[in-house]
C-alpha positions as MATLAB code, in Angstrom:
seq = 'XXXXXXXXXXXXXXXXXXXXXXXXXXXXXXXXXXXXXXXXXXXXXXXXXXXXXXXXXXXXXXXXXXXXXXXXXXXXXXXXXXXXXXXXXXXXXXXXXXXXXXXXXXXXXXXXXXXXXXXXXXXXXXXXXXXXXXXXXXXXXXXXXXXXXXXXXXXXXXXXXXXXXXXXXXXXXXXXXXXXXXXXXXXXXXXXXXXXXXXXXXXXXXXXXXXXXXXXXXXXXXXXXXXXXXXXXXXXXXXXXXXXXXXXXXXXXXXXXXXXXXXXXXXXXXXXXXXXXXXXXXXXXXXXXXXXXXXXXXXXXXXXXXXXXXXXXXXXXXXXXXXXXXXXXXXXXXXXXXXXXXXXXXXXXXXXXXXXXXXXXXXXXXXXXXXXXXXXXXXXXXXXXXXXXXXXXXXXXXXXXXXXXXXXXXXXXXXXXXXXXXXXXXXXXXXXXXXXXXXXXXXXXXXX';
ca = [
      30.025   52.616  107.176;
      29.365   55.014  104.341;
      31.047   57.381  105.453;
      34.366   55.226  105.544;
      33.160   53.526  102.219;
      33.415   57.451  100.566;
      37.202   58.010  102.111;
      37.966   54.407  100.711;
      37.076   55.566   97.215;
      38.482   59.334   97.607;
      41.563   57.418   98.420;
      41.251   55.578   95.508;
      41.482   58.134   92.767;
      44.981   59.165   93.708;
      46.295   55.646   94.079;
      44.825   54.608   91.173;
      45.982   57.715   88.977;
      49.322   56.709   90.356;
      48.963   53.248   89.791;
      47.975   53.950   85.986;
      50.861   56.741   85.484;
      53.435   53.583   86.532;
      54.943   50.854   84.548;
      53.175   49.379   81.910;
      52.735   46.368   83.602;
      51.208   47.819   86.118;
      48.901   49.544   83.723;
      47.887   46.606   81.696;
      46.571   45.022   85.884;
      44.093   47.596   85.433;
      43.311   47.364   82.220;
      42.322   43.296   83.298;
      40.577   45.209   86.199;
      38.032   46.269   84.007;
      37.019   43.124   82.927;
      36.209   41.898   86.445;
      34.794   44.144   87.931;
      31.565   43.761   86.770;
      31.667   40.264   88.283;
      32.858   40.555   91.803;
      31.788   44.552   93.381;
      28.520   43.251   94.402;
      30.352   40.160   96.162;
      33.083   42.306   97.150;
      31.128   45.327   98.488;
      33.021   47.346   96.440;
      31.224   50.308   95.972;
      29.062   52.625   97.869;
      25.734   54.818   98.125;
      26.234   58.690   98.320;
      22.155   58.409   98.762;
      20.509   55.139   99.550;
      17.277   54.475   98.804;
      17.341   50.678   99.864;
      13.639   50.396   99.859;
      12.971   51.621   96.840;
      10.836   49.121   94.423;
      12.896   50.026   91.524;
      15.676   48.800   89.991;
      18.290   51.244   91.317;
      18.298   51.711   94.719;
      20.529   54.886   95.537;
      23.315   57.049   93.891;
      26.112   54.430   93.658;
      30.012   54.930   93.205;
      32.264   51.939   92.874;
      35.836   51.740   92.556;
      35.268   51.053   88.642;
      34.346   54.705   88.490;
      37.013   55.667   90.163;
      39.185   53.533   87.693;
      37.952   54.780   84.673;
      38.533   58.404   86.242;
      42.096   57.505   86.992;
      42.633   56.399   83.115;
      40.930   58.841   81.330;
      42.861   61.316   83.524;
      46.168   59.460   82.244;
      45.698   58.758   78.686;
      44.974   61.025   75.559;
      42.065   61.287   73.326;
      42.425   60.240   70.150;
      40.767   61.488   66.990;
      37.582   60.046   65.831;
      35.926   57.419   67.459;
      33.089   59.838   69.020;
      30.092   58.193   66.921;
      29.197   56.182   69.228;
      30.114   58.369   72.683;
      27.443   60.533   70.765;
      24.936   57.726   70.518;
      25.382   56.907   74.096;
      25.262   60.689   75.400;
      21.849   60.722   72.946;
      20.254   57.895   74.748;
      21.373   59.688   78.452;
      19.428   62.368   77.133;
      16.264   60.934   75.658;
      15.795   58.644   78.691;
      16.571   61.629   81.176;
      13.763   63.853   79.162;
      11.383   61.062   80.794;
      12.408   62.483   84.103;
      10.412   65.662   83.924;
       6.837   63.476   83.994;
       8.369   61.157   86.549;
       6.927   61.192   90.540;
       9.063   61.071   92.124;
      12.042   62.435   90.112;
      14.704   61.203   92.362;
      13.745   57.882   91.423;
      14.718   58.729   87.793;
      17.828   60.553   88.496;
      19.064   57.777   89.962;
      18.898   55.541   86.362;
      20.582   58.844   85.129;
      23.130   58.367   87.429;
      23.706   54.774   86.964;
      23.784   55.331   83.127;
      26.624   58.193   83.487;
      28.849   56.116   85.429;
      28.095   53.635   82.360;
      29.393   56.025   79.795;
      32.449   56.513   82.280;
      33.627   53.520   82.099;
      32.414   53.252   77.601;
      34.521   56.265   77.474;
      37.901   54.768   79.637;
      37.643   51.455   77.966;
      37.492   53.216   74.363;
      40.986   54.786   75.385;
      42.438   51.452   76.613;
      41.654   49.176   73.959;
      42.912   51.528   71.539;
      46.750   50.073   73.297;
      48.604   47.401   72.838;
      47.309   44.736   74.778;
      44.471   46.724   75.809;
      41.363   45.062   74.949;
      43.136   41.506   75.460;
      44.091   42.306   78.568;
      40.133   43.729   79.593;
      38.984   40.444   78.162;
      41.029   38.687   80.123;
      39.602   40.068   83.032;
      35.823   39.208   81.790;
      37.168   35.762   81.391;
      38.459   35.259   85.332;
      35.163   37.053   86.238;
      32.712   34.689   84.486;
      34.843   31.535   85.966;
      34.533   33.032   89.365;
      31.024   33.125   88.789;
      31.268   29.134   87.607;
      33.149   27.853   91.028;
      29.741   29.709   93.058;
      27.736   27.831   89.961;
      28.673   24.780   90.826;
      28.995   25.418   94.894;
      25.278   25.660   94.408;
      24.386   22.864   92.060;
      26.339   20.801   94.861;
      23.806   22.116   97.405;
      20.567   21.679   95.523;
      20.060   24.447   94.013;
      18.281   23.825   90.679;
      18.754   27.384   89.090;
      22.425   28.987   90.332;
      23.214   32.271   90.499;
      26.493   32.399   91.586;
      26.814   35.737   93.409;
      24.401   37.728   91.473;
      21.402   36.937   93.260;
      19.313   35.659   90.285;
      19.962   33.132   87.482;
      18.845   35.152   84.704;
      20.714   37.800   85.522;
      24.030   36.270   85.699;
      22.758   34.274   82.541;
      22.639   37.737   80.596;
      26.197   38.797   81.708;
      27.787   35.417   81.168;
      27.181   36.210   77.111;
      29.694   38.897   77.310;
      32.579   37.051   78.824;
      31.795   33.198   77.085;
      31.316   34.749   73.710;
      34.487   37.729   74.113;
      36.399   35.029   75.537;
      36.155   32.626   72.552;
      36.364   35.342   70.546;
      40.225   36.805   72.070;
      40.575   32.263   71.051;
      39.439   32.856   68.065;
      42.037   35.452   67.282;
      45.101   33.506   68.799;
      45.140   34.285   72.055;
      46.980   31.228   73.593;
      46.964   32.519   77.010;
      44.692   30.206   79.699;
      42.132   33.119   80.295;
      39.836   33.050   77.479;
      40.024   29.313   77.621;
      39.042   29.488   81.539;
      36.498   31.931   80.353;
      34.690   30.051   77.583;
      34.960   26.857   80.153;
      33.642   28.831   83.298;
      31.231   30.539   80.976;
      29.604   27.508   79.318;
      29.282   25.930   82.939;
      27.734   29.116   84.424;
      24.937   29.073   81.355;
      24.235   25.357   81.514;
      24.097   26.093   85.471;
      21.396   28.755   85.645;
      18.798   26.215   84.438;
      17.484   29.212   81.487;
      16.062   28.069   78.038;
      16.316   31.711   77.168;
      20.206   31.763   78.350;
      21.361   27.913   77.399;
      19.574   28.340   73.819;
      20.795   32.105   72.892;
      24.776   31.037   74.357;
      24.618   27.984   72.197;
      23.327   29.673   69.202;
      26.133   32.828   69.510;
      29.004   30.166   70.249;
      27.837   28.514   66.711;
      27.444   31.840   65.139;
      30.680   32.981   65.935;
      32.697   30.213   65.368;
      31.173   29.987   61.467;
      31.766   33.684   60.853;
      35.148   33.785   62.298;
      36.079   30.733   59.588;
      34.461   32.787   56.739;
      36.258   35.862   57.910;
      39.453   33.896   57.865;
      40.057   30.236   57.878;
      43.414   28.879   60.062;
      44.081   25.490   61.144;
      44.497   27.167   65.264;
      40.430   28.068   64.607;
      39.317   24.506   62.842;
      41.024   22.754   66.014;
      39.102   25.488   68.318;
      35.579   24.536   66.400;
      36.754   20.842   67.252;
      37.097   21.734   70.632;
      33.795   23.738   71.052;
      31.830   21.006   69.241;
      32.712   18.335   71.302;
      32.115   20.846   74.863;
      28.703   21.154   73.314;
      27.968   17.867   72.820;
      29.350   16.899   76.153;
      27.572   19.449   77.857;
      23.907   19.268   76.362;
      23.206   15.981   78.098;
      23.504   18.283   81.408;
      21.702   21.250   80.390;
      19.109   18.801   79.821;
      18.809   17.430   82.592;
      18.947   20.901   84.589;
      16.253   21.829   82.099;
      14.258   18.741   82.989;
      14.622   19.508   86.616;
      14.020   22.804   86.915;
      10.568   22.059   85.359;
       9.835   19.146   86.940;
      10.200   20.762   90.592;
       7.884   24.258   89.166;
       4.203   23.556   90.012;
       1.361   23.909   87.483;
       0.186   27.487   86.738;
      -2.829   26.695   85.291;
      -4.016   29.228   82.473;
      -2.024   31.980   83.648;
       0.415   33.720   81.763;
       2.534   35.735   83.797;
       5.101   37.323   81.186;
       1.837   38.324   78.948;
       0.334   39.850   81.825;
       3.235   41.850   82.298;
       3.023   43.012   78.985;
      -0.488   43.953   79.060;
       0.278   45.999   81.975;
       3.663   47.601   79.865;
       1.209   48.267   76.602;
      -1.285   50.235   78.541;
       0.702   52.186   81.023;
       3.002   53.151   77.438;
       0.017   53.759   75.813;
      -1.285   56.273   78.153;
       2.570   57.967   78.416;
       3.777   58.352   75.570;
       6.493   60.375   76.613;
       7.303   57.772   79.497;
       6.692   57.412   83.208;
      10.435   58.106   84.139;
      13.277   55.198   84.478;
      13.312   53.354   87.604;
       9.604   53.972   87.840;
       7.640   50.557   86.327;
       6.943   48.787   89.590;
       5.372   51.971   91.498;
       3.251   53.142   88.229;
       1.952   49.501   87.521;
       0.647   49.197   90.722;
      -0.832   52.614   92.001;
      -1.912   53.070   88.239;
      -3.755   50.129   88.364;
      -2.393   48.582   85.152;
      -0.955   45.299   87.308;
      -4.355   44.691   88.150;
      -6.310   45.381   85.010;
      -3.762   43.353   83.144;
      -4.600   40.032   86.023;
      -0.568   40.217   87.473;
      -0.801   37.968   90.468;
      -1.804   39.317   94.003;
       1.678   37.968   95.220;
       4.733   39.867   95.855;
       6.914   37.976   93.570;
       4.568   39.206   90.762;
       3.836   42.892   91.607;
       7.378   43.860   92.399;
       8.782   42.550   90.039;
       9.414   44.338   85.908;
       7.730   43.549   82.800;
      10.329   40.713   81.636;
      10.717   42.669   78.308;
      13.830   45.126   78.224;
      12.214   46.707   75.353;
       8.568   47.299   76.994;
      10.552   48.493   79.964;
      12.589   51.436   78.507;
       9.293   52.130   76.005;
       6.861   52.514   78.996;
       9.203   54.187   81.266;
      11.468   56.961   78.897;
       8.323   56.642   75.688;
       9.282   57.056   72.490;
      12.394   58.457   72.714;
      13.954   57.072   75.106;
      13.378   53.456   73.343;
      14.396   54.601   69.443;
      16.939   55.866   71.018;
      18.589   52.779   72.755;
      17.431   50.689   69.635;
      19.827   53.235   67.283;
      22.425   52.943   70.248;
      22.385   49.067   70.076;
      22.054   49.229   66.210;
      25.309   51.344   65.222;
      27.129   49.243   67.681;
      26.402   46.495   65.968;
      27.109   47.706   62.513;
      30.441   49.306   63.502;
      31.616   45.876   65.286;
      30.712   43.755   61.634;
      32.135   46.461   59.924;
      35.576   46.552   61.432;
      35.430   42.702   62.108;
      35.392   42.311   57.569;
      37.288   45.829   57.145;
      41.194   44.740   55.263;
      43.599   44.039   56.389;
      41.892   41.024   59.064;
      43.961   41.599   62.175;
      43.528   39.728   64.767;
      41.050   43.105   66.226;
      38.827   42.089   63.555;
      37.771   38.849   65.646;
      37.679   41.053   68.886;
      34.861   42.784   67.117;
      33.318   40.451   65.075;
      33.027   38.863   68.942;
      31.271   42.007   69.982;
      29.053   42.194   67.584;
      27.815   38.753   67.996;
      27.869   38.943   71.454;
      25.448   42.299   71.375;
      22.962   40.579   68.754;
      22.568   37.688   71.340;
      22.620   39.960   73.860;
      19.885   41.953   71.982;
      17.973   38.876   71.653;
      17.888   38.109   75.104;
      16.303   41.796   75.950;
      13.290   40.359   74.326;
      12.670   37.525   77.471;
      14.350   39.987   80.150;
      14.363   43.267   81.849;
      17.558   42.434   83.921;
      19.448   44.514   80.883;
      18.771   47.916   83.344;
      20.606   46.719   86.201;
      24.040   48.000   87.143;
      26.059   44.960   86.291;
      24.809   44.672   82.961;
      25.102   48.692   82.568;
      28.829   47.976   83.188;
      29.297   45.095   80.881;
      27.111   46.965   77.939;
      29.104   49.912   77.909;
      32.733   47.632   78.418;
      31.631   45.711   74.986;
      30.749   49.386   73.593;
      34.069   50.702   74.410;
      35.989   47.539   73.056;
      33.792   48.294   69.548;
      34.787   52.250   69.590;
      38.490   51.739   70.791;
      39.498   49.003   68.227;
      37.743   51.231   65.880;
      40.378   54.832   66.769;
      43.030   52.178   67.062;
      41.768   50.832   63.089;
      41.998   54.768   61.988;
      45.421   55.796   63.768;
      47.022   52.270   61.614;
      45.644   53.694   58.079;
      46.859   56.999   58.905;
      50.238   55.861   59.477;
      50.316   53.788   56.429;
      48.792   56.778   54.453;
      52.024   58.602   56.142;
      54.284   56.611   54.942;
      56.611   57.542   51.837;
      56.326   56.201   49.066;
      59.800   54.420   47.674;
      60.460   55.968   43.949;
      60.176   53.080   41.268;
      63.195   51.646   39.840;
      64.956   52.897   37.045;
      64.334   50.518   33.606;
      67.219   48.612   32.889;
      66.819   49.977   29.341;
      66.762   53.164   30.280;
      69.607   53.378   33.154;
      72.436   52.187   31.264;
      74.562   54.620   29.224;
      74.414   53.744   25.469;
      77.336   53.181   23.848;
      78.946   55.189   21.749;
];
């Protein structure tokens, strides 16, 4: 099977480079391809191992290709770089670095080249997406395609809820994890809304979105996606107030309202069906465990490596981690403690700067004049990374492929809409200037 699974995606590259050399419609179906991606190859089984390591305790289990990659290799292969925009490429390539340096005290290495490969496939796709959205149509259209993904996620939601499942996952195997990635589509999706988009994708993706969140039965996830849907929806009317956005705040208010009464009640569930864990404290015995094994590796333990270390290092059972499975295979639910104990110092200033100048240069285009309709694309992004940022703090799910993919998509969006920002005041700086008018004083003849 892996060996057809490679031909499949060697045949890919040339059908896709053909695909994206056609007619711009054509081009703009893989543009939305982007967008949902993320949320069907695991369902799909659309990618591959070139080395498996299925039994693995970490958090990437072999050296992975999917036809994203190939994707991204077919546009960057048929679209031109365009000046600037490389500030945050740079950012990105710094943070490959500083968490691969973490590597060389890593047993075994393997383990960590494997994150290193997972991350580079990540910058792929930053790096074809920056290129894209930089076109006309281009991030719409990858939004669009995060909106279908997120509501294709909402019809498994609700298959579940209709089975008796408390917390659902749709296809992504855990609740919080597909309660991380629904931020980027629910929040992008409103956002693409917000800037008068009246196609019936973002509003299937704000709809699926909001169910999938109320769905996976997460305070973290129900509380952060209500807060960044209020957020967004007051800074997009200070940005720039239209009558189109005071009927979409309408709208959104009264989906709220209707669908508190439910997260409530999965809420209510969910907790009344958990049984009593006494005094312990699993999360802060996590983070015991995180503290100490940073503390005594500064320089990290090497990605990919937490589980192994915590347990043969003994720091899972100084810190009191549960003698269950569950508990000692499982990461310190702290994305932050994560990447600080396993790539040290510099791999964790480094993703902090990463996530930091993202952020700036999203609020920064989103209130740069003239207010295009881009500038709620990013002023989307950005709100969707702070939440997302937020979120890092009560999970470690941030690592994983999917969210890899979907980081790096709302990183290109920021970086592209940013070149495309730079090539419009060029062209206006470009263009000449009409002489003034002679003074009607001045251009008549005097007579004599």
């Amino acid at each position: 099977m892996r060996i057809i699974g490679l031909a499949v995606f060697a045949f890919s590259l040339p059908l896709f480079y053909a695909l994206m050399n056609g007619s711009p419609a054509i081009r703009r179906y893989g543009w939305f391809a982007i967008g949902l991606a993320p949320f069907i190859i695991g369902y799909a089984h659309l990618e591959v191992s070139i080395v498996s390591w299925a039994f693995w305790p970490g958090y990437v289990k072999g050296m992975i290709v999917s036809l994203l990659d190939s994707l991204a290799i077919a546009i960057l292969l048929t679209t031109r770089s365009a000046p600037g925009g490389k500030l945050l490429l740079w950012a990105y390539l710094g943070y490959f670095v500083c968490s691969g340096v973490a590597s060389l005290f890593a047993t075994p290495a393997m383990a960590s080249f494997l994150f290193s490969w997972q991350l580079a496939r990540a910058i792929l796709v930053f790096a074809a997406v920056t290129r894209v959205a930089r076109l006309p149509d281009g991030a719409r259209q990858i939004i669009g395609g995060l909106s279908a993904g997120v509501a294709f996620q909402a019809v498994f939601s609700i298959i579940q809820r209709l089975q008796g499942v408390t917390q659902a996952s749709g296809t992504m195997g855990h609740q919080n994890l597909l309660g991380l990635a629904t931020h980027f589509a629910l929040l992008l999706s409103l956002a693409s809304m917000l800037a008068g988009d009246r196609r019936w994708l973002p509003k299937i993706g704000v709809i699926g979105g909001g169910i999938a969140v109320i769905l996976t039965g997460s305070r973290a996830t129900t509380g952060l996606a209500g807060a960044g849907l209020v957020v967004l929806v007051i800074l997009s009317l200070l940005r720039h107030r239209t009558a189109f956005k005071m009927r979409v705040a309408g709208i959104g208010l009264a989906v709220l309202l209707a669908g508190a009464p439910i997260a409530y009640l999965t809420l209510e569930h969910r907790f009344a069906t958990q049984s009593d864990a006494g005094d312990y404290d699993e999360r802060k015995a996590f983070e015991t465990a995180a503290r100490a094994m940073w503390t005594d590796h500064p320089m990290g333990v090497g990605a990919n490596q937490y589980v192994v270390k915590a347990n043969t290092g003994g720091y899972s059972t100084r810190a009191g981690v549960a003698w269950v499975s569950s508990s000692r295979n499982a990461n310190v639910h702290n994305t932050y403690l994560l990447i600080g104990a396993e790539t040290g110092y510099l791999g964790l200033v480094s993703f902090i700067l990463l996530f930091a100048l993202a952020i700036v240069s999203a609020l920064r285009l989103a209130w740069a004049r003239p207010r295009g309709p881009s500038g709620e694309i990013a002023l989307g992004a950005a709100v969707t990374l702070i939440v997302v940022a937020l979120h890092c703090l009560y999970e470690w799910v941030f690592v994983t492929w999917i969210i890899q993919y979907l980081f790096a998509i709302t990183l290109g969006l920021v970086a592209g809409l940013g070149v495309e920002r730079r090539a419009m005041l060029r062209s206006r700086a470009k263009r000449p200037i009409a002489p003034p008018l002679p003074d009607a004083a001045t251009a008549l003849p005097h007579p004599a």
